[in-house]
N, C-alpha and C positions, 0 to 999 in steps of 0.2 A: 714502643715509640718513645726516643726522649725527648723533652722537653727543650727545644732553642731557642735560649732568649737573645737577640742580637743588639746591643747597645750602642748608640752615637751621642760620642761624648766629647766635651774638649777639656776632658781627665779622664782618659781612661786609667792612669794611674788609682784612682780609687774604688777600681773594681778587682778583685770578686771582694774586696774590704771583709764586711764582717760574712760576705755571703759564702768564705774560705772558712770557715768554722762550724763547729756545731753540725746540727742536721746538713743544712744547707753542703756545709762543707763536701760531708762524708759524701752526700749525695752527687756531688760535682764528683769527686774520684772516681767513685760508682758508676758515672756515665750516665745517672738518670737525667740528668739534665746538663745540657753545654752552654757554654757564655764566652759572645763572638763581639768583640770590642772595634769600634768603628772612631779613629780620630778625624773627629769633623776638621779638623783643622789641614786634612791632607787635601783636602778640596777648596781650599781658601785661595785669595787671588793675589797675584802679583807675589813680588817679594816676599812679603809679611805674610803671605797667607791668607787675609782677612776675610773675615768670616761676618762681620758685620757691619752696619753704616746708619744713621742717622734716622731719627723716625720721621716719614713721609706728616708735613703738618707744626712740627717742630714739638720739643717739649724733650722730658729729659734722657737720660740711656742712650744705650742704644741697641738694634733691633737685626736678629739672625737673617739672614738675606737667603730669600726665597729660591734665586739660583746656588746659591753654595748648598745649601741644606738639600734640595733633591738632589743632585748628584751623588751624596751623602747616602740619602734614601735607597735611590735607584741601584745603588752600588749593594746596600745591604739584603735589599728585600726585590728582587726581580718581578714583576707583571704577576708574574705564576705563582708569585710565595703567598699560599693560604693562610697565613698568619695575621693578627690585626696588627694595625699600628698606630701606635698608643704615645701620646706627646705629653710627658707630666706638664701639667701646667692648673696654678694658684684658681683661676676659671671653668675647669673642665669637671663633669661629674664626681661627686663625691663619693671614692672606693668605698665599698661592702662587701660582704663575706659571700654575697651570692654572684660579683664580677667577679671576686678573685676563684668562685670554685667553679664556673664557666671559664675562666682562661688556662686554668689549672688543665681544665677536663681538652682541651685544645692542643695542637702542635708548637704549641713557643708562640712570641713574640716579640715586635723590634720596637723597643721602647727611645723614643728620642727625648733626651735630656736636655729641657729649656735653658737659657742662660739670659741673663741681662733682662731687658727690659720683655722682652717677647720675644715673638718669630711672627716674621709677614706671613700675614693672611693666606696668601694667596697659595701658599707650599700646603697649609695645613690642608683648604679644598683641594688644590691638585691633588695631592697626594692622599688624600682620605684619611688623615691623622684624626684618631680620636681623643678628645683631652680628659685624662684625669687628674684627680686633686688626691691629697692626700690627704685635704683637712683645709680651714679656715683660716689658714697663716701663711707668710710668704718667708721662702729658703732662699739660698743663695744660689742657690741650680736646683735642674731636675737633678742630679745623681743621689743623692739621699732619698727621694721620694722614688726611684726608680730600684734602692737597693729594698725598700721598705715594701713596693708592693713585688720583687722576687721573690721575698723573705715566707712573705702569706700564701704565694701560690705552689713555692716550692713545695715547705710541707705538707699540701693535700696532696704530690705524685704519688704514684703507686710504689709502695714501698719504701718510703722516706721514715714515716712515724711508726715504731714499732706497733703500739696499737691502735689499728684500725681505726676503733671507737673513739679514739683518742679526738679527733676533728668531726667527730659527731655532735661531743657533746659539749663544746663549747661557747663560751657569747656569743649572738647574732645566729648560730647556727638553727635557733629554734626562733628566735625573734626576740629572745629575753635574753638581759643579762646571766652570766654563770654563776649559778648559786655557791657558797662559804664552800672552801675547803681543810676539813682536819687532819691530824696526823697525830703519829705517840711523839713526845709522851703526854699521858690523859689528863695529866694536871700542868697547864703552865702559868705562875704567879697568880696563882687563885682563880685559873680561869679553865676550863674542863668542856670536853668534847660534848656536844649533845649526847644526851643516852641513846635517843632513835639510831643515832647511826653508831652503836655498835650493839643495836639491838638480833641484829640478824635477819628482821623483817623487811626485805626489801622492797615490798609494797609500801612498807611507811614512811620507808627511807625514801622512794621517789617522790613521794608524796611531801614529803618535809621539804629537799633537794628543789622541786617544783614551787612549793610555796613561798621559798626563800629567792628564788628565782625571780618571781613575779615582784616581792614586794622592793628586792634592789634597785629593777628596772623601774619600779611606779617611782622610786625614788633619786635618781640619779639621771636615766634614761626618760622622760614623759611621753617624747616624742616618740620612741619606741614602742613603749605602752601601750600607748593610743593606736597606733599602728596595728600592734599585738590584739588587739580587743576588737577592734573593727572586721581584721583578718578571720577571727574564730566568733566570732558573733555574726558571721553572716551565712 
């Protein structure tokens, strides 16, 4: 099964951007996943197109209009499309590695990329849009947040990452930060690899791997931590 993600955008010019390289890339030639560009702008009204008007109450921007945007919808993702659909927006739950590996494990999705001030209310309930965030800060559109959460779901498809374990064992995956990673060579400006790991001991090595683990997350992460502790202490 690949992976369709279908995007409504008023830039589709900056897609597949960087989602044309790297894994992501090869994976798009490969077929594992497609990417289906929808210009919201071909549904806009009158001459111009217009795609937005004035917020209902007054105050500043201005706001994607509830008729232009389903048609948009409706056009992309039909009654029958088992797909979620997902509206980046500064508001909406904040991504984690357990939604991206649930969407991942799924048929695609049609991601609508917010612009301007918002999008009326009323499209988001009609249409069952779900919103996500991509963090605590405000972009100048969804397309950035929309290439960032392809980027995470991509490389969990099947057969994207050479190895496997590759997305096993990384931050969030476990609940903890990912512990230090070394490489040769063993001496760099007076600073030298643990011994445990290239002791050969793999039990000490996870053990190390694991402790170093916990104590980045106690320190960088608390909210995590705390998370992490409560989860396995109960």
């Amino acid at each position: 099964m690949t992976f369709r993600a279908s995007i409504i955008t008023l830039y589709p010019e900056m897609f597949p951007g960087p989602l044309g390289h790297s894994l992501a890339g090869k994976a798009l030639n490969e077929e594992k996943w497609s990417l289906e560009l929808t210009q919201l702008r071909d549904f806009g009204e009158g001459k111009h197109a217009r795609v937005d008007d004035t917020p209902a109450g007054g105050g500043a921007g201005m706001v994607l209009k509830a008729d232009v945007l389903s048609q948009a919808i409706d056009a992309a993702s039909p009654d029958d499309d088992p797909r979620p659909r997902l509206l980046m927006s500064p508001r909406g739950k904040t991504l984690d590695q357990a939604s991206v590996r649930k969407l991942a494990e799924g048929p695609g999705a049609l991601i609508v990329c917010g612009r301007f001030e918002g999008v009326d209310e009323r499209v988001i309930e009609a249409r069952n849009l779900q919103e996500v965030s991509i963090g605590d800060y405000i972009l100048s559109g969804g397309e950035p947040a929309a290439i960032i959460l392809l980027d995470a779901i991509i490389r969990l498809l099947p057969g994207v990452m050479g190895n496997k374990q590759s997305g096993n064992n990384e931050s969030f995956e476990t609940g903890l930060l990912e512990h230090p990673h070394f490489t040769r060579p063993q001496e760099f400006e007076g600073r030298t690899i643990p011994e445990v790991l290239t002791s050969g001991n793999h039990k000490a090595i996870e053990q190390w791997q694991h402790e170093r683990a916990i104590e980045l997350t106690r320190e960088r992460r608390p909210d995590l931590w705390e998370t992490f502790r409560e989860k396995n202490s109960s």
